[in-house]
N, C-alpha and C positions, 0 to 999 in steps of 0.2 A: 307621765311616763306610759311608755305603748306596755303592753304584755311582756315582750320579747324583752324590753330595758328592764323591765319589774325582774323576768327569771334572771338573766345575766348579774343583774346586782343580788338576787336570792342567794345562784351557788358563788358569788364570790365574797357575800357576806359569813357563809356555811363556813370558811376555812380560816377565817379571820382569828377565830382559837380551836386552831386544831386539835390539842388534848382534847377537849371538850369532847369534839364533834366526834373525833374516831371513838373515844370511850362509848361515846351514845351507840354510831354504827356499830361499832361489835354488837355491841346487846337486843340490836336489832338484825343481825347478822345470823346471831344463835337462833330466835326464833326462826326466821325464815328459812335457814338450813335444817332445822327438825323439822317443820312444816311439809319442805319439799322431800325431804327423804320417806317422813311417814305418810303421805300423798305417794310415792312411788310403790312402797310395800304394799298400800290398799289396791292400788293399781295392778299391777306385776300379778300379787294372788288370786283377783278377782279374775284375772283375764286368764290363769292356768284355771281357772274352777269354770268358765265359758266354756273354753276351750273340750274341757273334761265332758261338759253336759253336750258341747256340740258334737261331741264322739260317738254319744251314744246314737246307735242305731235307729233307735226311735221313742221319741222323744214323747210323744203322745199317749203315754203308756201307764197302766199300774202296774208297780210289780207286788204281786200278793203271796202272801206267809200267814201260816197259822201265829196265832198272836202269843201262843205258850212258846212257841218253838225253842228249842236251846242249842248250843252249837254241838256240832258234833267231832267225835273223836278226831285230833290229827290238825283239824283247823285254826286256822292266826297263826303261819309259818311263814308272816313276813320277812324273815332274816334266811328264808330257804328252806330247805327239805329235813325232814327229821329220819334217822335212818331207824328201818325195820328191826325192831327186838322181836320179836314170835314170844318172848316170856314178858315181855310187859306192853306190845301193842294192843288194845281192847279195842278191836275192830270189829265190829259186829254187821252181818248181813240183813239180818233182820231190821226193825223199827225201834227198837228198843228206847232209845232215852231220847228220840227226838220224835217229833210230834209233825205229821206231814199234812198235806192237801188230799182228800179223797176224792175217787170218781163223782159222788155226790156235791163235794166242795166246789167240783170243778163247773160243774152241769147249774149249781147256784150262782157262780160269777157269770158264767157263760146266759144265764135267763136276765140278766140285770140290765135297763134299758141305758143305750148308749155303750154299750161292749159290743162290738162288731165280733172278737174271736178273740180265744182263749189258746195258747200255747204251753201247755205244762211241762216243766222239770221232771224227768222222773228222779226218784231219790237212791244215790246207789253209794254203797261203802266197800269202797277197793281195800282188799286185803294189802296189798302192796305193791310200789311202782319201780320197775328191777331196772338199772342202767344198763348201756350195751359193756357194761365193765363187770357186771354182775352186782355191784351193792343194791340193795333193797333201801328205800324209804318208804315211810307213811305216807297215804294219799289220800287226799280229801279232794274232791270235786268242786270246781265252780260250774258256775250254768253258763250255759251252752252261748258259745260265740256271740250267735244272733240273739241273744236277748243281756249284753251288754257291753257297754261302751270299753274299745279298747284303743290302746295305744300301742305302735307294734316298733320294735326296736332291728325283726328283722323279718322276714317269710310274710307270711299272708296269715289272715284268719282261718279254719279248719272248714274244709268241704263239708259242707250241710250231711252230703250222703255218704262221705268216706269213714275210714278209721282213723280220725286226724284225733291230733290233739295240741292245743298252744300253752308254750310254757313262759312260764315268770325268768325274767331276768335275771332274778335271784338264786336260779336253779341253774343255772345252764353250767358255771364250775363245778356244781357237788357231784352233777349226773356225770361230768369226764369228759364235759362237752370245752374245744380248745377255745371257742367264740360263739357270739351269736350266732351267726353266720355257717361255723360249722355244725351247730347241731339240727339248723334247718334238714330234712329230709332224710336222718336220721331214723333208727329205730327202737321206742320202748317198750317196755311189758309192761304189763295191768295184772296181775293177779286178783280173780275174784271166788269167794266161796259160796256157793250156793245154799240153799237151804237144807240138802243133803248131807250137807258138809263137806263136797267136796269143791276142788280146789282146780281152777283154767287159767291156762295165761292169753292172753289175750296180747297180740302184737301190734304196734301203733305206731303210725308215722308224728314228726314232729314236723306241725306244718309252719310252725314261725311262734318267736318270742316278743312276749307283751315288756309293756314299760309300768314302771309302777307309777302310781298315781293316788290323787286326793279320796277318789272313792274307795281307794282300794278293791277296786276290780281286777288288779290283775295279782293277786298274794298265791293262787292256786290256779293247780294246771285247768285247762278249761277245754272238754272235749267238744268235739261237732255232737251235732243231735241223732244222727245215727249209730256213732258209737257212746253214747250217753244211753240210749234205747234196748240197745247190743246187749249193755254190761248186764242193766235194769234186768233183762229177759232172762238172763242165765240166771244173776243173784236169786231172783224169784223160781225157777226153776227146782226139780226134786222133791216137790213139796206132794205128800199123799193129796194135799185139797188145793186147793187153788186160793193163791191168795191173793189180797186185792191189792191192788194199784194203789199207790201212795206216791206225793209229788215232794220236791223239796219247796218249790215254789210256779209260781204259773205266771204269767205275763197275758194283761188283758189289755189289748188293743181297744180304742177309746176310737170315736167318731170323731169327725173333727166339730173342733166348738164346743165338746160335752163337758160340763162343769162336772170337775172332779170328785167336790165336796159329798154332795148327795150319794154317790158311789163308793165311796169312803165310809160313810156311816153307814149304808146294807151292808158292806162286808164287814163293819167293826160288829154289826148285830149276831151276826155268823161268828166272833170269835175268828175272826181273820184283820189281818192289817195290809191297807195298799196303799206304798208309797209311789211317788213320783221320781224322776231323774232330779227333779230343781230339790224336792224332800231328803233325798239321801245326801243332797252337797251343801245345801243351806246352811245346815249344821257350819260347815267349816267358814264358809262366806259369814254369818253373825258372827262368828268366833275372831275373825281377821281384821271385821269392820268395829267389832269392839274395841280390839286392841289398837288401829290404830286412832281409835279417837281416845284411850287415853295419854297415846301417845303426843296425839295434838293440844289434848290440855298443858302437858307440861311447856309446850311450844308457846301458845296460848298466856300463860302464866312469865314464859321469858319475854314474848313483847308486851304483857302489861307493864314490866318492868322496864323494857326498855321506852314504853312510852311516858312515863315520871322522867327517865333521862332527858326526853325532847323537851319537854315541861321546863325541867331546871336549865339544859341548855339554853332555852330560848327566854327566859326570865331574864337570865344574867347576861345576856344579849341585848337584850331590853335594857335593862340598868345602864349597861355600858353605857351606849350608843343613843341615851336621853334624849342629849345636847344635838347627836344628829336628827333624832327624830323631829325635835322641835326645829331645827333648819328646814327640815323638809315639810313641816306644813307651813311655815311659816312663807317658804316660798310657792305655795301653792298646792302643795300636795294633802287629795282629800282621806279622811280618815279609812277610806274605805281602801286606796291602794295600799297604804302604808300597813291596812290587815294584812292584806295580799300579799305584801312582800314579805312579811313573817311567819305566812301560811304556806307561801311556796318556799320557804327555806326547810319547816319543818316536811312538807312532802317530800323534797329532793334528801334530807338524813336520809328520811325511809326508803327512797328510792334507791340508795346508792345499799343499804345495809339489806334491805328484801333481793333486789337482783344479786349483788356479788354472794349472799346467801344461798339464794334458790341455786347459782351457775356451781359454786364450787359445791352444794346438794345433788345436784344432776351428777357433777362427774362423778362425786364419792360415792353416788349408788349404782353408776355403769361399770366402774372398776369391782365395788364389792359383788356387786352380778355375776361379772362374770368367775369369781373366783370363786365364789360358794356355788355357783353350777360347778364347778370341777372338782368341789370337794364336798365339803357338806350336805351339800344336795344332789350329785351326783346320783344318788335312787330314784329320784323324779324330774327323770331329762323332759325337757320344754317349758320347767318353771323359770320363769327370769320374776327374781323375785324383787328387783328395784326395776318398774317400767315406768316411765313419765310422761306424763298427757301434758305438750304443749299449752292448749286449753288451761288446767287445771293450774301448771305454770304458773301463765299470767293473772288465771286467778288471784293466787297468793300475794306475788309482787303487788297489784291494784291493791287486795285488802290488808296491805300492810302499809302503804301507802295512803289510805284510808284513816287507818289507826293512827298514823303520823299527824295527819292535819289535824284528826279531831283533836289529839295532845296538844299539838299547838295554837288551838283557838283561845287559849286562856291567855297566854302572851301575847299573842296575835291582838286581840281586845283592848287588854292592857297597852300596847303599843299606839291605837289608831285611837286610844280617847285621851292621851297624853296633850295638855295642855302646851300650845308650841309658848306661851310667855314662859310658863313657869322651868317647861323644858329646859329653853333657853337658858335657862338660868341658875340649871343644875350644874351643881359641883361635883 
C-alpha cells in the first residue's frame, strides 16, 4: 500500500466506532482549545506591553529616583481627580515627606561614564487644580511629556516651551469637560503656594488627553517642561535664603551600546535607583507569562488525558480488527506499514480534535476581544487581549498531533508484531 492508500484506510478506519473516537476528539479538543486561547492572552498582552515600551520617547534611558523616595500627597488617582478640601488636603510646598534629587545628585549621574545628559524633574506640589466650572481637585504632577511614554486619546503632547498641560482620560467628566475632544484647548488653573505662603493661579491650556495604560503613565496630569519649571520657580520663591533645587526624578540619556548594569550599581552606591522602560514593564510581562503557563498546564494535563483516550481507543481497535490484521500480512503486508496505519489513525484523532480546537479557540477569543475592549477594559484602549500568532497556531495543532502518535505507538506496536497465523485465527 502507497502512503496515500495507508491515510485513506487511516481516516476511514478512525470512524469505524464513532463513540469512541469523538469521546477521544472532545478531550483532545479541550486541550487544544485552552492551549490556543491561553497562547492568544500571552499574545494580545505581550504585544500591548511592546506597544507601551515603543511609546516611550526614548527608550535608551535611566529614569533615576532617590531610593527612599515615598509618594507624595494626592497621587494613585487612577479612578480620576479627588476634589479639593482646604481642611483636609496636606498639600505642602516645601520637601517635607518626600525625598528628592539634589543639584549634587544630579552633577553625580551627570560625571558617570556613558550618560551623555541628564534632564531633571523639578519636584513641585500644586495646591489645587480649579476646573473652568470652578470645582477644585487635588493635583499631583507627572513628569514632563518628553520623558514618558504616552498614549493620546486626543490633542497632542504639551509644547516643550508653552503652558500646556496633558490630562488623563479619567479626568476629563470630573473637570466638566463634554469629551475628549472638547476639552482639547481648553482652560485650567494650577494654584501654587509659595514658601511665603502665599497663593498664584497660574492659567493652563489643555493640550490633549492621554489613554491609560500598563505603565501607568498616564494616572496624573502631566505638564510640559516649561510650565513644570514656572510652577517649581514660584513654589521656591519668598523664601528669606535661597533654597536649593530638589528634582522628583532626572532622566539620564545613555550612549548607545552602554551596558546599563555597571550604571545601575554607581547610582544604587548614591542611594539612588535607575530603572529602564523594559524595568518598569517587566514586572507585568513575568506576571502574564506566569499565568499563562499555568494556564497551559491545566491544558497540558487535559491532553495527557486525552492521550490514554487514544491508547484505549486504539487498543480495542487492535482487538477488533485481529482477524483483519492478520489478512493483511498474511497477504503481504510488512509489519512496518501496518504500524503506519495505526500511527496515522492516532495522528488524524489529534488532528481533527487540535484543529477544530484551536478554530473554534481563535474565534472564542476574537469575539471575547472584542467585547471586553468595550467593557471591561475599556480604561486601556489598544489592548486586544486574545491576539493569535498564526505561527504559534500551528505550533499547537503539530504538537498535539505529536502527542497523538506518541500515545499510539503502544497499539501501533502491538498491531505490526501481531502473528498473522495466530491472528487468523482469533475469535
Amino acid at each position: 500500500m502507497k502512503f496515500l492508500d495507508l491515510l485513506r484506510t487511516a481516516i476511514a478506519n478512525t470512524f469505524r466506532s464513532k463513540a469512541r473516537t469523538i469521546l477521544t476528539v472532545i478531550a483532545i479538543f479541550i486541550g487544544s482549545f485552552t492551549l490556543t486561547l491561553t497562547s492568544g492572552i500571552g499574545t494580545g498582552v505581550n504585544d500591548y506591553i511592546d506597544k507601551t515600551v515603543a511609546a516611550f520617547g526614548n527608550q535608551n534611558a535611566l529614569y533615576v529616583q532617590k531610593v527612599s523616595e515615598r509618594s507624595t500627597p494626592g497621587s494613585g488617582q487612577e479612578d480620576g481627580p479627588t476634589e479639593y478640601d482646604p481642611e483636609q488636603a496636606n498639600v505642602q510646598t516645601g520637601f517635607g515627606s518626600v525625598e528628592g534629587l539634589t543639584d549634587a545628585d544630579i552633577d553625580k549621574i551627570r560625571d558617570i561614564d556613558g550618560v551623555e545628559s541628564v534632564d531633571p524633574m523639578y519636584m513641585v506640589t500644586p495646591t489645587y487644580l480649579e476646573a473652568p466650572d470652578g470645582k477644585k481637585f487635588q493635583l499631583s504632577l507627572g513628569s514632563p511629556a518628553e520623558a514618558e511614554g504616552l498614549q493620546l486619546e486626543a490633542g497632542e503632547t504639551p509644547d516643550r516651551s508653552a503652558d500646556e498641560i496633558l490630562l488623563p482620560a479619567s479626568w476629563v467628566a470630573p473637570l466638566g469637560f463634554d469629551s475628549n475632544e472638547d476639552a482639547v484647548g481648553k482652560t485650567v488653573t494650577i494654584a501654587m503656594r509659595n514658601a511665603a505662603g502665599e497663593t498664584r493661579a497660574f492659567d493652563v491650556r489643555v493640550s490633549g488627553i492621554s489613554q491609560a495604560s500598563l505603565a501607568g503613565a498616564s494616572t496624573s496630569p502631566i505638564p510640559s517642561s516649561e510650565l513644570n519649571k514656572k510652577l517649581y520657580e514660584y513654589q521656591t520663591s519668598g523664601s528669606p535664603r535661597k533654597m536649593p533645587n530638589t528634582y522628583f526624578t532626572a532622566t539620564a540619556n545613555l550612549s548607545d551600546n552602554t551596558e546599563v548594569g555597571p550604571i545601575k550599581s554607581q547610582l544604587a552606591d548614591d542611594d539612588m535607583l535607575g530603572v529602564t522602560v523594559e524595568d518598569q514593564l517587566g514586572m507585568f510581562r513575568a506576571v502574564i507569562n506566569g499565568i499563562v503557563w499555568i494556564l497551559n498546564s491545566f491544558a497540558i494535563i487535559a491532553l495527557l488525558a486525552a492521550g490514554f483516550g487514544i491508547v484505549n481507543t486504539l487498543l480495542m481497535s487492535v482487538q477488533e480488527r485481529t482477524r483483519e490484521i492478520g489478512l493483511m500480512k498474511a497477504m503481504g503486508m510488512s509489519g512496518g506499514k501496518v504500524f503506519g496505519l495505526f500511527s496515522l489513525e492516532a495522528i488524524f484523532i489529534g488532528f481533527l480534535g487540535s484543529a477544530i480546537g484551536a478554530a473554534v479557540g481563535v474565534a472564542t477569543g476574537s469575539i471575547l476581544s472584542g467585547v471586553l475592549s468595550n467593557g471591561l477594559l475599556s480604561s486601556l484602549p489598544g489592548l486586544s487581549l486574545f491576539l493569535f500568532d498564526p505561527l504559534k497556531i500551528v505550533i499547537i495543532i503539530l504538537a498535539v498531533m505529536f502527542i497523538a502518535f506518541l500515545a499510539g505507538t503502544i497499539p501501533a506496536m502491538r498491531a505490526a508484531r501481531q502473528d498473522p497465523i495466530n491472528a487468523l485465527r482469533y475469535e
